[in-house]
C-alpha positions as CSV (number, residue, x, y, z in Angstrom):
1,X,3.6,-1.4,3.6
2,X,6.2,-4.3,5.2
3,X,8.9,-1.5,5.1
4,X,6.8,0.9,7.0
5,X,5.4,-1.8,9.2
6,X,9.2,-2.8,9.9
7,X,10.3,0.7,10.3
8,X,7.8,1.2,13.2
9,X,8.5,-1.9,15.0
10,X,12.4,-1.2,15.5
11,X,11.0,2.6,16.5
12,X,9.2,0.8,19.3
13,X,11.8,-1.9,19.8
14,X,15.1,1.1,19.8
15,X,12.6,3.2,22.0
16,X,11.9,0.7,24.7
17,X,13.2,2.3,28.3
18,X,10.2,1.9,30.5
19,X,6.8,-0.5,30.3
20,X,9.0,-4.1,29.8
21,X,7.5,-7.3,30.5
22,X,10.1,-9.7,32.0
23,X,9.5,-13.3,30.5
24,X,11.7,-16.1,32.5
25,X,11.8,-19.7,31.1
26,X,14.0,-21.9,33.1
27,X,15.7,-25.4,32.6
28,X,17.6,-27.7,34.3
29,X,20.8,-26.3,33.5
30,X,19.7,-22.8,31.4
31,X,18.3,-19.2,32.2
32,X,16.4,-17.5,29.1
33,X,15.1,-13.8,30.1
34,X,13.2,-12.0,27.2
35,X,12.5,-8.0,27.6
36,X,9.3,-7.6,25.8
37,X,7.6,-4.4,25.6
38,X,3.9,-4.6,25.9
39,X,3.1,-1.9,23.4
40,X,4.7,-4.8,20.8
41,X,1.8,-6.7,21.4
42,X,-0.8,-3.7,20.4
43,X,1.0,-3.2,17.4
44,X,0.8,-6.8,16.0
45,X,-3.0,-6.7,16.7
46,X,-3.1,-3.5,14.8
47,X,-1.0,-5.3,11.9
48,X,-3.2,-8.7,11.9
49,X,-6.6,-6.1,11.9
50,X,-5.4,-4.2,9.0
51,X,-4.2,-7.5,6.9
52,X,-7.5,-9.1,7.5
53,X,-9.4,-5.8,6.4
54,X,-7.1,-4.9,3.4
55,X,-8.7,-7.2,0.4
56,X,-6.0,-6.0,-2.5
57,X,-2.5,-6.2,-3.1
58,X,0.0,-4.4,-5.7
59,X,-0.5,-6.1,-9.1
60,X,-1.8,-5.4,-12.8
61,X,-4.3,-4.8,-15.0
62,X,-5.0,-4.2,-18.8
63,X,-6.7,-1.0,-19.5
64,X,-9.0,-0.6,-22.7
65,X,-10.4,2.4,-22.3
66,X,-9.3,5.8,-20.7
67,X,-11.3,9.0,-21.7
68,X,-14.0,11.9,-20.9
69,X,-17.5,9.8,-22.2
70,X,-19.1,7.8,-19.3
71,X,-21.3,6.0,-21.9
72,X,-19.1,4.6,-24.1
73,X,-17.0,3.5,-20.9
74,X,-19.8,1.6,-19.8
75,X,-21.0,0.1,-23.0
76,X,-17.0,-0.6,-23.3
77,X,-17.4,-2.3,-19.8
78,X,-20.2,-4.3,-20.6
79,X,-19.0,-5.7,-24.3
80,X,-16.2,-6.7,-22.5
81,X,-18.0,-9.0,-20.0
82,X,-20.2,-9.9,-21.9
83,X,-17.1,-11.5,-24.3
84,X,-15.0,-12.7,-21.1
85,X,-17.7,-13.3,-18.7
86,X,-14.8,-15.0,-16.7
87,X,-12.8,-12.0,-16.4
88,X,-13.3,-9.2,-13.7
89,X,-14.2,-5.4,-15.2
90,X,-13.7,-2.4,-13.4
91,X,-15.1,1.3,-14.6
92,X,-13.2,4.3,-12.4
93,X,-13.2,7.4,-12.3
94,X,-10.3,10.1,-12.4
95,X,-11.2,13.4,-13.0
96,X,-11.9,14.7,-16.1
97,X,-11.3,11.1,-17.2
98,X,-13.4,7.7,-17.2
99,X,-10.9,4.3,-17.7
100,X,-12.3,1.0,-17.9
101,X,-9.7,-1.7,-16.5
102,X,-9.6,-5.6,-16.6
103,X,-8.7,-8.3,-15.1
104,X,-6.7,-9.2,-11.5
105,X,-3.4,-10.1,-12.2
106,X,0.0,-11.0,-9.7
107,X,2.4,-9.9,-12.8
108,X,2.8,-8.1,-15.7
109,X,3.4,-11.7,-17.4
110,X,-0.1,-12.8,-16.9
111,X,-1.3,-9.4,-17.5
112,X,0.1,-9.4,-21.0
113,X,-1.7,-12.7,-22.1
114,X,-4.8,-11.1,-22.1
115,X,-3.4,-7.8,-23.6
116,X,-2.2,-9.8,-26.6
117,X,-5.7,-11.3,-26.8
118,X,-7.4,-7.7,-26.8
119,X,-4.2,-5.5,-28.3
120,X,-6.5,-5.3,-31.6
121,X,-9.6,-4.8,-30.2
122,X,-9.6,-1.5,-28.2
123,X,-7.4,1.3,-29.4
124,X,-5.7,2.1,-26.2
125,X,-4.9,-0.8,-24.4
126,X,-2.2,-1.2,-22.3
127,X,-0.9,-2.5,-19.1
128,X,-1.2,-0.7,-15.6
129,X,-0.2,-1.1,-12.3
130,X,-2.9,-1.5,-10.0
131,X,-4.4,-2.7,-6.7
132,X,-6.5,-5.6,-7.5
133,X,-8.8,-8.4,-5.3
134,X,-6.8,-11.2,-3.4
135,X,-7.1,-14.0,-5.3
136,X,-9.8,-16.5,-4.0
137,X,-8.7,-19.3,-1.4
138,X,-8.8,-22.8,-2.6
């Protein structure tokens, strides 16, 4: 997303012949002129919008279930929080297939302490890459 976001801006920055803003800052004994197309303002608006609606970013999860039964995804889902209550869950659906996926994690190394812990457990576990939440502020 910062490669596309970047790829736009020197569009609009490379493309710049008309609609400049002239910004003049003076001093004693210096002259600093800035051509600033105004269209580069509407775009970092647009930017700071999307960021503050966008509630994910590129991660991983561990994946314990993947197949065609809806109920034993769900009763999948809810023996596992019902174990790790501290844990997210997350049922999805990809057609013709249900997958049951856990957990919000920045890298595969803190995916894979969890898939150790549950490696025995469910027959098809493994770790994904996924969009998961934005960890929570402190």
């Amino acid at each position: 997303m910062q490669k596309i976001f970047f790829f736009v801006i020197l569009i609009y920055i490379t493309g710049i012949c008309h609609a400049q803003k002239m910004i003049k800052s003076f001093e004693n004994d210096s002259c600093l002129i800035i051509n600033k197309d105004s269209r580069l303002d509407d775009l970092m608006k647009r930017q700071k919008q999307e960021n503050l609606e966008k509630q994910s970013m590129p991660g991983y999860r561990v994946q314990i279930y993947f197949g065609g039964n809806r109920q034993k995804a769900s009763e999948i889902k809810m023996e596992f929080n019902n174990q790790h209550p501290e844990v997210a869950a997350y049922l999805s659906y990809q057609q013709p297939n249900y997958k049951v996926r856990v957990g919000d994690f920045r890298s595969r190394f803190d995916a894979r302490k969890i898939f150790l812990e549950l490696e025995g457990k469910y027959p098809t576990t493994f770790i994904v890459p996924d969009e998961v939440r934005l960890p929570p502020l402190k």
